[in-house]
MIVODREN-648480 format. One record per atom (N, C-alpha, C): residue in one letter; x, y, z. Coordinates in steps of 0.001 Angstrom, whole numbers. Layout:
<rs>
+------+---------+---------+---------+
! rest !       x !       y !       z !
+------+---------+---------+---------+
!    A !       X !       Y !       Z !
...
+------+---------+---------+---------+
</rs>
This chain:
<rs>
+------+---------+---------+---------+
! rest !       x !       y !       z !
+------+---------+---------+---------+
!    X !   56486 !   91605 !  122460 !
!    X !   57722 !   90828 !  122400 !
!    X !   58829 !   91589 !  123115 !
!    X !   59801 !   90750 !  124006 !
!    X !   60415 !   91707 !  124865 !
!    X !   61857 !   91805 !  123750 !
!    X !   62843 !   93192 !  124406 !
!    X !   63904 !   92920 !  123683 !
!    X !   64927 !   92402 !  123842 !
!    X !   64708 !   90872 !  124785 !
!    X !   65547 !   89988 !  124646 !
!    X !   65193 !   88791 !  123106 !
!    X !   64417 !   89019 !  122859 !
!    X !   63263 !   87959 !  121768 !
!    X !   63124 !   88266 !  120773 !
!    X !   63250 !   89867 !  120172 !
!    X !   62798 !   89975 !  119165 !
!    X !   64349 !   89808 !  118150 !
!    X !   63666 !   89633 !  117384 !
!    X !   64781 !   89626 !  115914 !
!    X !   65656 !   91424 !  116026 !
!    X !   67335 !   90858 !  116181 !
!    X !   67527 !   92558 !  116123 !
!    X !   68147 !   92515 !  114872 !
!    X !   67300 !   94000 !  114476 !
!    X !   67899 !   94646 !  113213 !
!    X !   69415 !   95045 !  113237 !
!    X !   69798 !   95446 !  111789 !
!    X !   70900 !   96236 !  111946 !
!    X !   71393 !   96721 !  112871 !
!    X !   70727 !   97973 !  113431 !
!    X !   71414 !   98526 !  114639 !
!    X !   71401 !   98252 !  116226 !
!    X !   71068 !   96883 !  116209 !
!    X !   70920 !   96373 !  117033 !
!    X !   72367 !   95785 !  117250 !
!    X !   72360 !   95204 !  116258 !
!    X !   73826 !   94317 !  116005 !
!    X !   75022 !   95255 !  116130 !
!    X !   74643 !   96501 !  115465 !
!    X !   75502 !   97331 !  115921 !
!    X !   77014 !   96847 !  117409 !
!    X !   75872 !   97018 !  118263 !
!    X !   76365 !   96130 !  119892 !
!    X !   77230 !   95143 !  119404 !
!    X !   77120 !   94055 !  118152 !
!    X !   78266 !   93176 !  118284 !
!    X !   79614 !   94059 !  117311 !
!    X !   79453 !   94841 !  116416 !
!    X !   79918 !   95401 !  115511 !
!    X !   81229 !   96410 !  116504 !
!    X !   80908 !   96760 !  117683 !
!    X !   81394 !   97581 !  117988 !
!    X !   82069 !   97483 !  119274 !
!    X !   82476 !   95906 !  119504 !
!    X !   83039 !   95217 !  120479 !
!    X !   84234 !   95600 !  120188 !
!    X !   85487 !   96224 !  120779 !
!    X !   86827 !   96647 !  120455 !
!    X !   87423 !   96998 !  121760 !
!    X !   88219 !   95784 !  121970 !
!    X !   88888 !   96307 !  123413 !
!    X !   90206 !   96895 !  123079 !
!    X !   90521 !   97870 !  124220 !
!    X !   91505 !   98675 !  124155 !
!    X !   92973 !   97861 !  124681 !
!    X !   93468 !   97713 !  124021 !
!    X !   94755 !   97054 !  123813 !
!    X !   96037 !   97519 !  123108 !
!    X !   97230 !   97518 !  123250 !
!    X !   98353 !   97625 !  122312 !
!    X !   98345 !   97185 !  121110 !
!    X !   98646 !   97975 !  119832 !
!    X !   98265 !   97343 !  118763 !
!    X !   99742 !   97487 !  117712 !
!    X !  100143 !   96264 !  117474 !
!    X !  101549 !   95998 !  116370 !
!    X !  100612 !   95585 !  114761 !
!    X !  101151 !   96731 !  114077 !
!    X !  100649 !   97042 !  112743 !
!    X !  101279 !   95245 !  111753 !
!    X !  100595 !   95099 !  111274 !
!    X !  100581 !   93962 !  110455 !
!    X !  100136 !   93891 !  109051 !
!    X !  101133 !   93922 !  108151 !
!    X !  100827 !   94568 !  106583 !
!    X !  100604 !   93519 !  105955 !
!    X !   99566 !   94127 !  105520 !
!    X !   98460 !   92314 !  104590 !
!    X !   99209 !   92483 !  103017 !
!    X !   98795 !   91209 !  102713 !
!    X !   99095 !   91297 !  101288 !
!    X !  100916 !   91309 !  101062 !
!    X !  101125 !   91368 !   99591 !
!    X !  102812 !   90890 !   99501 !
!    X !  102426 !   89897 !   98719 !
!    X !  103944 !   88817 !   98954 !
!    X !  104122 !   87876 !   97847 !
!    X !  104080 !   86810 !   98985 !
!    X !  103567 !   86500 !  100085 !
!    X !  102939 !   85376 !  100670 !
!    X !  101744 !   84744 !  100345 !
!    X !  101842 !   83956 !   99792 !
!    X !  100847 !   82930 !   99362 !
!    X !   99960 !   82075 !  100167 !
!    X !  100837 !   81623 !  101067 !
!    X !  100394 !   80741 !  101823 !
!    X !   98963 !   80311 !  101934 !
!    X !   98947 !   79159 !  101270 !
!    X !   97139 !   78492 !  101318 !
!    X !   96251 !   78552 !  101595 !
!    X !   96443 !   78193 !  103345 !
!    X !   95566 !   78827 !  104051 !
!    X !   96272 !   79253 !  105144 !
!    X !   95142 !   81095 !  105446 !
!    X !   95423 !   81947 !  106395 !
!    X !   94780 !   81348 !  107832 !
!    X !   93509 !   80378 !  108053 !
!    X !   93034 !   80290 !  109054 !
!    X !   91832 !   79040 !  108548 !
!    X !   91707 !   77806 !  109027 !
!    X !   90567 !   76712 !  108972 !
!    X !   90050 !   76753 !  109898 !
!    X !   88603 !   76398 !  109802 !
!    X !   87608 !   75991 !  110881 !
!    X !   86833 !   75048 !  110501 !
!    X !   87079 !   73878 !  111211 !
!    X !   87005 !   72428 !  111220 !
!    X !   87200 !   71938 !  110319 !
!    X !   88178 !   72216 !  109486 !
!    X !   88484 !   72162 !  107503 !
!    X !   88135 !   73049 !  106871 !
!    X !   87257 !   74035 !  107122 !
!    X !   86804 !   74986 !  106142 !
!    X !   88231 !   75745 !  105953 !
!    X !   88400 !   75797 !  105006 !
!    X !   89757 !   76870 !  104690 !
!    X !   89018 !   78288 !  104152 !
!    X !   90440 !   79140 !  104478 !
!    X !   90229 !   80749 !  103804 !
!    X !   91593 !   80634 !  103685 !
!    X !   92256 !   81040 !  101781 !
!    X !   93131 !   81295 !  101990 !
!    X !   93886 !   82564 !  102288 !
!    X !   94795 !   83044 !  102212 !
!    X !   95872 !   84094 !  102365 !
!    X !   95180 !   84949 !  101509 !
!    X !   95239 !   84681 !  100405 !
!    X !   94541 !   85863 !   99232 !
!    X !   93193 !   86400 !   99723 !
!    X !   92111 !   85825 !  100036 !
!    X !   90894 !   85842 !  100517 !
!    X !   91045 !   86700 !  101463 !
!    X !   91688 !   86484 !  102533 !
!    X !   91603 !   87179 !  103970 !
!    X !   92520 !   88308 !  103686 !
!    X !   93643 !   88250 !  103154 !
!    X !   94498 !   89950 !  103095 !
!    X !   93392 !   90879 !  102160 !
!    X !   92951 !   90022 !  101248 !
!    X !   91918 !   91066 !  100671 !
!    X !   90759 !   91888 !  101544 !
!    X !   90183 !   90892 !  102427 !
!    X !   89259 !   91345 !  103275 !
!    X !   89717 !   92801 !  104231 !
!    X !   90942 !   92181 !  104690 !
!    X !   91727 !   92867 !  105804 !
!    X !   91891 !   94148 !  105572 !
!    X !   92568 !   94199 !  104178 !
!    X !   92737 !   95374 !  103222 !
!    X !   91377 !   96483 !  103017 !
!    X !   90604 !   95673 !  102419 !
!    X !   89037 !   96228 !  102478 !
!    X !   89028 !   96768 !  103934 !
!    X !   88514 !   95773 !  104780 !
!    X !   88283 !   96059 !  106339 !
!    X !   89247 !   97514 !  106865 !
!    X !   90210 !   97751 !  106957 !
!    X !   91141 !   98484 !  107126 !
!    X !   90894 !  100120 !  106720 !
!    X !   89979 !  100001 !  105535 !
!    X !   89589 !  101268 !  104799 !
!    X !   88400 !  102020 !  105230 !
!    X !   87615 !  101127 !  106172 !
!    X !   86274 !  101290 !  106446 !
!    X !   86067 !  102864 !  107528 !
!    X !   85635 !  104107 !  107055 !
!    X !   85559 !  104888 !  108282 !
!    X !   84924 !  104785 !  109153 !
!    X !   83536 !  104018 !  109486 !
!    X !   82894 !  103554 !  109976 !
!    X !   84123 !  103056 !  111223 !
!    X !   84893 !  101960 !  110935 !
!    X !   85821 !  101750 !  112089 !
!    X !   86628 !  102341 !  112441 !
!    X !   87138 !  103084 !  111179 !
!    X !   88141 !  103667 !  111425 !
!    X !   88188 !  104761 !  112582 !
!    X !   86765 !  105210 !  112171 !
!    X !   87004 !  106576 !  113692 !
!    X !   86242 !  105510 !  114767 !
!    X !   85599 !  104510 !  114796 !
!    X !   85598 !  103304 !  116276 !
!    X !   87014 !  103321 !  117002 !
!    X !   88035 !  102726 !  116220 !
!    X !   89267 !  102918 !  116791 !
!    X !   89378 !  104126 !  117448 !
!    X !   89767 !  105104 !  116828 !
!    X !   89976 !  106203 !  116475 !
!    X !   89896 !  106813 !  118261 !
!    X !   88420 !  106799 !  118431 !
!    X !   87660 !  106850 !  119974 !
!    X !   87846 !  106611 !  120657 !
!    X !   89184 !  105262 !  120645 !
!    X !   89596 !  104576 !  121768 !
!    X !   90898 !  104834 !  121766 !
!    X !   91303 !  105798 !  120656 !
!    X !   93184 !  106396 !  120694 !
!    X !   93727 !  105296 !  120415 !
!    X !   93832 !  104019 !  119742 !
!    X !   94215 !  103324 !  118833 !
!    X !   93688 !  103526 !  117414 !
!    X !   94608 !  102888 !  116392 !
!    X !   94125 !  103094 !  115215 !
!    X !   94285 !  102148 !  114566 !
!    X !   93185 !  102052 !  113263 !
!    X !   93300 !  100676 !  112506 !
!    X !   94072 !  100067 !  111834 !
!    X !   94397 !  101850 !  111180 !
!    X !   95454 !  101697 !  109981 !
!    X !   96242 !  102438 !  110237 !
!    X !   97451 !  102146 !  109838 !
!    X !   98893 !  103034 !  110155 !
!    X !   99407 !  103949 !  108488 !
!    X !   98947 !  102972 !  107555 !
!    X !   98621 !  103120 !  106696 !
!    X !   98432 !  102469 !  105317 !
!    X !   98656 !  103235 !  104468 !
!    X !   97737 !  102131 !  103054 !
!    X !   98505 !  100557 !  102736 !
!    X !   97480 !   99882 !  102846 !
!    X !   98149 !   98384 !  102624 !
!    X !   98500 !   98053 !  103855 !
!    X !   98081 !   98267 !  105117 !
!    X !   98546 !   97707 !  106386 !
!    X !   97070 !   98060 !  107309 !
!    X !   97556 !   97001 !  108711 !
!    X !   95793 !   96931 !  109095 !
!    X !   96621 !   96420 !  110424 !
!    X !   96311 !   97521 !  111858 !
!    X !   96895 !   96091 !  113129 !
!    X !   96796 !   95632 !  113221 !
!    X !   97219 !   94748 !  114083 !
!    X !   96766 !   93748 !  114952 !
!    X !   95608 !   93145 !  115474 !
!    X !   95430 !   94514 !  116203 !
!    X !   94147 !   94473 !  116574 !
!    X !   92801 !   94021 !  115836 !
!    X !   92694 !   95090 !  114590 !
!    X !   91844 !   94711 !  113843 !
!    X !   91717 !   93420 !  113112 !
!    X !   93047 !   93015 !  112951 !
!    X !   93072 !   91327 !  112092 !
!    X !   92125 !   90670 !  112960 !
!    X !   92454 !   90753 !  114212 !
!    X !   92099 !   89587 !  115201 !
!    X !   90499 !   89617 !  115442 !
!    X !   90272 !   91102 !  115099 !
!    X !   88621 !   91831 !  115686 !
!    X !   87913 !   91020 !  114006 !
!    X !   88632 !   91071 !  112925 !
!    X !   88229 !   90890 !  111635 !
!    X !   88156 !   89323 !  111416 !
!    X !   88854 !   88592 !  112132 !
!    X !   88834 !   86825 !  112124 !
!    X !   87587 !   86571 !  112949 !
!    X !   87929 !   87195 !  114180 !
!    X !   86190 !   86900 !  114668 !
!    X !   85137 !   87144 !  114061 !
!    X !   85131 !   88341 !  113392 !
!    X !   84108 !   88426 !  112753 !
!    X !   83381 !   86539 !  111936 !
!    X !   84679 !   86776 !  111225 !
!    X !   84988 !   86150 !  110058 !
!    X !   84155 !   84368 !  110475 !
!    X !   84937 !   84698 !  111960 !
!    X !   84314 !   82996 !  112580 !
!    X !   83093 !   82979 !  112986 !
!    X !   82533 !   84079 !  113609 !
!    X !   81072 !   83952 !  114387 !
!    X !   80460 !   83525 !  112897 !
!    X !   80745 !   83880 !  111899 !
!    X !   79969 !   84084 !  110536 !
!    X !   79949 !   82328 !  110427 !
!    X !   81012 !   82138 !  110337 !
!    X !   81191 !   80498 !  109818 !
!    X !   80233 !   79262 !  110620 !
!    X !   80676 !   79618 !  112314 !
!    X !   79835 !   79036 !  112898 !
!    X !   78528 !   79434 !  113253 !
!    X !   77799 !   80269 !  113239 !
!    X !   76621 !   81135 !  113164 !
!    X !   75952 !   80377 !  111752 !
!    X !   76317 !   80189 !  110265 !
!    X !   75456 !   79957 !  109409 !
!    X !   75338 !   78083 !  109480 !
!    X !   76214 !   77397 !  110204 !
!    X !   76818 !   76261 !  110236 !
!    X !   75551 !   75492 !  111439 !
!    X !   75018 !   76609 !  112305 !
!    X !   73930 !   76408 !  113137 !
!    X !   72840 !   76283 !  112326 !
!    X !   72603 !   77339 !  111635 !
!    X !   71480 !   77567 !  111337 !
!    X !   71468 !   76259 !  109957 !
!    X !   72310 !   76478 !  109466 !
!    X !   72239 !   74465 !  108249 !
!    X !   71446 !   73686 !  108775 !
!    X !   72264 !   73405 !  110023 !
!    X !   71831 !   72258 !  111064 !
!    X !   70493 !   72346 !  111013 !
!    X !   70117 !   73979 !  111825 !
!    X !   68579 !   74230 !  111829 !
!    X !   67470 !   73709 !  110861 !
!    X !   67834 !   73788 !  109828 !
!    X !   67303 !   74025 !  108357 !
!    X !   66708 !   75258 !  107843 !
!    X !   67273 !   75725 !  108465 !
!    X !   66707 !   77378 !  107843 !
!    X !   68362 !   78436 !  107634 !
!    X !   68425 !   77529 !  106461 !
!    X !   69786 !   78335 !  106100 !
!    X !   70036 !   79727 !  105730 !
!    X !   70872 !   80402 !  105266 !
!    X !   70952 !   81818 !  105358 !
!    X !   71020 !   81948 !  103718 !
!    X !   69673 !   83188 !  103801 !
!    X !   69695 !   83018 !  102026 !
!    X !   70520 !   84538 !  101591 !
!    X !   70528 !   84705 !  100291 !
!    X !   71181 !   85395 !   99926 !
!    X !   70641 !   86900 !   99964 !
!    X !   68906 !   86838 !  100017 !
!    X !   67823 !   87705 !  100236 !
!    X !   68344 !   88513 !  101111 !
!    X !   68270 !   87431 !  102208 !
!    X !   68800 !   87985 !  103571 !
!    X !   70068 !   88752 !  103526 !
!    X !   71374 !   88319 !  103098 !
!    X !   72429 !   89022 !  103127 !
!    X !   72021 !   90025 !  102318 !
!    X !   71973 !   90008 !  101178 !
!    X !   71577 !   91384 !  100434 !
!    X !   70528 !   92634 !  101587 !
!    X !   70011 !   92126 !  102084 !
!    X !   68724 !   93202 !  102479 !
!    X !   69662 !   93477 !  103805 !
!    X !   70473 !   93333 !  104337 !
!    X !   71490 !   93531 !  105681 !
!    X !   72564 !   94191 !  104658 !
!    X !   73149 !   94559 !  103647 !
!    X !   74146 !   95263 !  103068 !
!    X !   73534 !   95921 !  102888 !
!    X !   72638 !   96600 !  102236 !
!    X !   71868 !   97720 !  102084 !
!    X !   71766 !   98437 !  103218 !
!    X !   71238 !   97380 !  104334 !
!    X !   70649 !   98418 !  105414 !
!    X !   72217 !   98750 !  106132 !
!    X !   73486 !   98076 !  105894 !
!    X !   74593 !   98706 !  106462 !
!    X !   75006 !   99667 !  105763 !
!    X !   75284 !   99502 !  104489 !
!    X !   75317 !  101070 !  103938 !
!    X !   74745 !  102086 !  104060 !
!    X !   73661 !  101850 !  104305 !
!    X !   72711 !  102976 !  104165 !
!    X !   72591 !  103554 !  106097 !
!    X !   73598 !  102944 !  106628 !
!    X !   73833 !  103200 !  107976 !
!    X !   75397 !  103734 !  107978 !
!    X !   76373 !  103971 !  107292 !
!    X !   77606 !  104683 !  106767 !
!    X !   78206 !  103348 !  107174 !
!    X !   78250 !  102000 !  107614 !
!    X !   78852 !  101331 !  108852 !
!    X !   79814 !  100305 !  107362 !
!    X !   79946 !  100589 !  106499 !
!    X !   80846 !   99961 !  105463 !
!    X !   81217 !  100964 !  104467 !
!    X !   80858 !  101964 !  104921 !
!    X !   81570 !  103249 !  103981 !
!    X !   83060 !  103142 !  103834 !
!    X !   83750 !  103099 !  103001 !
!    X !   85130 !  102620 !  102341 !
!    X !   85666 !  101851 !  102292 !
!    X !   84970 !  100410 !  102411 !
!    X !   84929 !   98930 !  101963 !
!    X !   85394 !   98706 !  101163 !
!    X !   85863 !   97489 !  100539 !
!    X !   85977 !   96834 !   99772 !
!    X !   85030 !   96409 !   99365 !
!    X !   84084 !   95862 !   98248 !
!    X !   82894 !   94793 !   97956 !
!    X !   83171 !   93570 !   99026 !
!    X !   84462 !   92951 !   98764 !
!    X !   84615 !   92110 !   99531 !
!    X !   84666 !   91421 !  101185 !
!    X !   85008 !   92851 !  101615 !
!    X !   84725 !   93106 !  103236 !
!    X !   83861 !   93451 !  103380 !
!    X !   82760 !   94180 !  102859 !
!    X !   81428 !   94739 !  102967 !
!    X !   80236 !   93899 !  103068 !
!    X !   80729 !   92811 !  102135 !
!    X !   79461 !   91508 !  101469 !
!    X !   80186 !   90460 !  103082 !
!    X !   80995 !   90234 !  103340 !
!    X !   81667 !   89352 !  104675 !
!    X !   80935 !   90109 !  105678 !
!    X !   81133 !   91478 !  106027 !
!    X !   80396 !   92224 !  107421 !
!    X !   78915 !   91882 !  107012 !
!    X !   78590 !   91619 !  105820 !
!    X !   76946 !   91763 !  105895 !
!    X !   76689 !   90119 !  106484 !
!    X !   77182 !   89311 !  105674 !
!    X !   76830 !   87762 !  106099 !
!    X !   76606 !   87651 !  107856 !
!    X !   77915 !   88380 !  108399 !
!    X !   78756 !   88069 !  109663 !
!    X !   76752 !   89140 !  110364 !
!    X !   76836 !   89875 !  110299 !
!    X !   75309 !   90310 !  110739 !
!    X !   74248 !   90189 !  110449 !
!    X !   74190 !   89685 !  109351 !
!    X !   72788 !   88527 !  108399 !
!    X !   72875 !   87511 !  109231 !
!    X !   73601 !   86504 !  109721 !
!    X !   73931 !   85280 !  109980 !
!    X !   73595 !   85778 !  111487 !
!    X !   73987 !   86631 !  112755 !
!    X !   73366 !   86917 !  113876 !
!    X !   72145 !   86980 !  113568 !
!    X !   71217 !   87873 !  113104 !
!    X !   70062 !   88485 !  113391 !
!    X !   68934 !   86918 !  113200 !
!    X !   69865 !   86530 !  112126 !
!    X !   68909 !   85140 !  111697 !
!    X !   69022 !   84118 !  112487 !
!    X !   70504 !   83910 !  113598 !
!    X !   70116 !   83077 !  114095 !
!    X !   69288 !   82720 !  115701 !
!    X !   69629 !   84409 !  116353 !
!    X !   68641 !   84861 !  117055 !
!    X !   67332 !   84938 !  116832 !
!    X !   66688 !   85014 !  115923 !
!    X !   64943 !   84735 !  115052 !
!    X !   65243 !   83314 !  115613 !
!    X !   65945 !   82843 !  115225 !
!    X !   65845 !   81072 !  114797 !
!    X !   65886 !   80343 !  116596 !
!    X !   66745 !   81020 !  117570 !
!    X !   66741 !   80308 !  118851 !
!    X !   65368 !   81019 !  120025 !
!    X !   65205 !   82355 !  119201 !
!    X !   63875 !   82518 !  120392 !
!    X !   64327 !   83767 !  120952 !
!    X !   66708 !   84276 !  121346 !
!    X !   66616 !   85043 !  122168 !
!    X !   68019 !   85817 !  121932 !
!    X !   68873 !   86342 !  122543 !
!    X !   70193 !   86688 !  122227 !
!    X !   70614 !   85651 !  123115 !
!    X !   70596 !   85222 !  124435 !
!    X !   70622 !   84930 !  124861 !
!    X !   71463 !   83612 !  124909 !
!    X !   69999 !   82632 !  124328 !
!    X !   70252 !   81420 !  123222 !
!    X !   71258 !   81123 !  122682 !
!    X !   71224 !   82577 !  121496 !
!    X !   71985 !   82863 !  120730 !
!    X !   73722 !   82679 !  120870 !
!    X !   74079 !   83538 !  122285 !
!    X !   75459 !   83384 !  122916 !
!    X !   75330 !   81848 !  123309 !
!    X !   74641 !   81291 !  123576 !
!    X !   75298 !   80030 !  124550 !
!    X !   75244 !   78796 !  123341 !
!    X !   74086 !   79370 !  122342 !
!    X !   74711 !   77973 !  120945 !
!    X !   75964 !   78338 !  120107 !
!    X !   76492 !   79530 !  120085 !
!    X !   77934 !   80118 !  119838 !
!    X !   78898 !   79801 !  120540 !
!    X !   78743 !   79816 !  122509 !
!    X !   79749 !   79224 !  122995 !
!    X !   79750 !   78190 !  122925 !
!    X !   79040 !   77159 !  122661 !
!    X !   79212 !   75771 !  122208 !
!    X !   79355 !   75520 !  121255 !
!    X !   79035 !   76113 !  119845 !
!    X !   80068 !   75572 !  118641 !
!    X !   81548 !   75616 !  118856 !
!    X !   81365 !   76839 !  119478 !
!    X !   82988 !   77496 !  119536 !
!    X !   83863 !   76851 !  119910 !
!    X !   83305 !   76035 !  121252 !
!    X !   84598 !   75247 !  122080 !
!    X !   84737 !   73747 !  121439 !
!    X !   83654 !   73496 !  120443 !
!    X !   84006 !   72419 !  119618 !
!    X !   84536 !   72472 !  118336 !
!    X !   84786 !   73853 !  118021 !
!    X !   85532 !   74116 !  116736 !
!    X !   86821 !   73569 !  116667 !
!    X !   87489 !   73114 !  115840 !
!    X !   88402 !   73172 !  115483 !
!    X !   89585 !   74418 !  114506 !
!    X !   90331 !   75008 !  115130 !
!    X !   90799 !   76093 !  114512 !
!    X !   91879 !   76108 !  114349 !
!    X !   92546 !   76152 !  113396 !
!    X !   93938 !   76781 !  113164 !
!    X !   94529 !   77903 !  112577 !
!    X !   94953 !   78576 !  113243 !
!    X !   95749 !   80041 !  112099 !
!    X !   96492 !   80234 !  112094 !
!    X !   97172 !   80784 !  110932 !
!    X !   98362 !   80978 !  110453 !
!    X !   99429 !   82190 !  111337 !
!    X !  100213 !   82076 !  111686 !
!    X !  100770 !   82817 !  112857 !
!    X !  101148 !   84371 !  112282 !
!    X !  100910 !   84425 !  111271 !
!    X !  101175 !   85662 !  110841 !
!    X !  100573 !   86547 !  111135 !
!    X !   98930 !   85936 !  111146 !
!    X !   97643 !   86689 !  111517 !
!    X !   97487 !   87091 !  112824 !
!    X !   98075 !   86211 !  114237 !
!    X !   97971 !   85983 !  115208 !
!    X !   98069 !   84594 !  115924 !
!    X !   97599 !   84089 !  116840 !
!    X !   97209 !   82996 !  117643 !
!    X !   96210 !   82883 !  117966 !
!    X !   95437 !   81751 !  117836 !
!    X !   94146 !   81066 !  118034 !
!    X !   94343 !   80662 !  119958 !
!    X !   93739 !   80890 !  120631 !
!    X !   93353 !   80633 !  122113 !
!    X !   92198 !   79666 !  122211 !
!    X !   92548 !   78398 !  122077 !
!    X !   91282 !   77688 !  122215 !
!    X !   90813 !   77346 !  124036 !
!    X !   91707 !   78201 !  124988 !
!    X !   91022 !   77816 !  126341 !
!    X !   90096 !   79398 !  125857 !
!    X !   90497 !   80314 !  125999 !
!    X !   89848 !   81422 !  125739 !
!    X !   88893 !   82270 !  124660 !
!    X !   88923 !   80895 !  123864 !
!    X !   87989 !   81268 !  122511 !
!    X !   87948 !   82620 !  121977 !
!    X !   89390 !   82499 !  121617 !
!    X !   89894 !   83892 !  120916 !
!    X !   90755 !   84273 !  120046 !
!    X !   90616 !   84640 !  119219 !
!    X !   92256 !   85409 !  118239 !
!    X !   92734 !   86400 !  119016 !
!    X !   93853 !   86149 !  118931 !
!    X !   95031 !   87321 !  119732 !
!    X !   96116 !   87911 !  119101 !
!    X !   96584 !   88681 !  119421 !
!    X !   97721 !   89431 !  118771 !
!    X !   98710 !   88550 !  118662 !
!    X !  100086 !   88762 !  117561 !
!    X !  101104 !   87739 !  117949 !
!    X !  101570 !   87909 !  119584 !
!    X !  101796 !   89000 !  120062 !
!    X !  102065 !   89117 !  121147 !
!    X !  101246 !   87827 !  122416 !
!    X !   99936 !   87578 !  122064 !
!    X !   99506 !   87106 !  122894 !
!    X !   99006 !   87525 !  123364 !
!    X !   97280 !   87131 !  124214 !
!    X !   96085 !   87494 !  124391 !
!    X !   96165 !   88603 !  125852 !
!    X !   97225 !   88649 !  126166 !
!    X !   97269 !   89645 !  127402 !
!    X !   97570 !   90645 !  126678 !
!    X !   98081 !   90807 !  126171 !
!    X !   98258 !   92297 !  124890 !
!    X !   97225 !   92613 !  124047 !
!    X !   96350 !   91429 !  123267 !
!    X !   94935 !   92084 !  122752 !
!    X !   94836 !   90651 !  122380 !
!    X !   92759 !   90258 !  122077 !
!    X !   92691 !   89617 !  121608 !
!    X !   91108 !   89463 !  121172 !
!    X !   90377 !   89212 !  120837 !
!    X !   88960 !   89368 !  120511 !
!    X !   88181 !   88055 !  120241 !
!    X !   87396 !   87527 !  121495 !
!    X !   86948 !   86138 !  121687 !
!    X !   85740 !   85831 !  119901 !
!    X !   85153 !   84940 !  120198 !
!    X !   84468 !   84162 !  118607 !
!    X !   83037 !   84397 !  119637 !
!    X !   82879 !   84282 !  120820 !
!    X !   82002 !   84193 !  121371 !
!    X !   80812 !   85267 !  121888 !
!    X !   79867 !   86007 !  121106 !
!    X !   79036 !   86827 !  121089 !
!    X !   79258 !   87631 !  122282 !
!    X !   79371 !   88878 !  122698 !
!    X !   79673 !   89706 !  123927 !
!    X !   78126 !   89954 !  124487 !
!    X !   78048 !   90638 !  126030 !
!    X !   76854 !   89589 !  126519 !
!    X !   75826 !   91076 !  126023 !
!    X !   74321 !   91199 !  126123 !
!    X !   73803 !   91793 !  125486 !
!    X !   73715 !   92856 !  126213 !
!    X !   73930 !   94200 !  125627 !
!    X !   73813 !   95728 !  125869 !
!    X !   72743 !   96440 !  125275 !
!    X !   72642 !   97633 !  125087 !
!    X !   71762 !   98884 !  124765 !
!    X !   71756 !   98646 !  123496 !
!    X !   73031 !   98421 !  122518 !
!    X !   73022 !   98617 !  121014 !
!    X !   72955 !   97190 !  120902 !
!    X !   73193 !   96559 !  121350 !
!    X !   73271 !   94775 !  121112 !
!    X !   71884 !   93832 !  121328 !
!    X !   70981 !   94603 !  122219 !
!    X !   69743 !   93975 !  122874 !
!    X !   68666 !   94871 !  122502 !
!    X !   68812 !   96215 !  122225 !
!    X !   67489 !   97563 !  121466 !
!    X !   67395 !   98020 !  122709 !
+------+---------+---------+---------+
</rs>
């Protein structure tokens, strides 16, 4: 089986895990007394404010990213209770490939079981790659790479994989809350408030590499 075909493990995915472009990054402090309903829908699916600052918060703590950033002389966190820009936007994608990634596989009929997520958190921990998580950001990064690996098994390739992603994608419907950033629906991307020439991190699988392809 070549390694465009085979099912990639954990560190395979790695490659999508570690997509982080180097950009200007304006610190953005999660959490507070904003409520607001919802932080971001996709095609109605809501997440509210509480949900996602929690994640963000979690996400934010992770050393695993933290020294990713770190490597690229940006940083995640400025500090406790705050998370950039950058990362919000790197953390919504996540958040979306996940949504539309398990939303395929429904369709498929081979939905994403819980087996599966469980046996992908293990193997990320036990890879340091959610070391100072939250439960809550930890169990989200596992789905968000449970939900790849399964749906690459499920199309045959990575390949596949990117081009049934860029086509959910450009039929998604998205809205987010401007606090978080801006949604780019020519560019299928979350962006900084600044706007996607300053940073922004597409929904759409990055094309396959060394850690992304085995």
């Amino acid at each position: 089986m070549s390694a465009s075909s085979r099912r990639p493990g954990p560190l395979i995915v790695l490659g999508l895990l570690a997509a982080v472009a180097i950009a200007a990054v304006v610190v953005a402090v999660v959490g507070g007394d904003d409520v607001s309903p919802d932080a971001v829908k996709v095609d109605g699916t809501r997440t509210s404010s509480a949900t996602l600052d929690g994640e963000l918060d979690g996400f934010s703590e992770g050393a695993y990213f933290q020294d990713l950033y770190a490597q690229q002389g940006i940083a995640l966190s400025e500090s406790a209770g705050s998370i950039s820009s950058r990362g919000t936007v790197q953390w919504l994608s996540y958040r979306t490939q996940t949504q539309l990634a398990e939303r395929l596989l429904d369709r498929a009929g081979t939905p994403l079981s819980d087996a599966t997520v469980n046996a992908t958190a293990r193997a990320l921990s036990q890879q340091g790659i959610t070391a100072g998580m939250s439960s809550a950001a930890a169990d989200q990064l596992a789905r968000f790479s449970a939900s790849a690996e399964a749906l690459v098994e499920e199309l045959g390739s990575y390949e596949a994989y990117r081009t049934a992603m860029r086509r959910a994608a450009r039929n998604a419907t998205i809205d987010l809350d401007p606090k978080y950033g801006r949604w780019d629906a020519r560019q299928l991307a979350f962006c900084v408030p600044e706007g996607c020439r300053v940073g922004g991190q597409s929904i759409v699988p990055p094309p396959q590499t060394s850690q992304s392809g085995g």
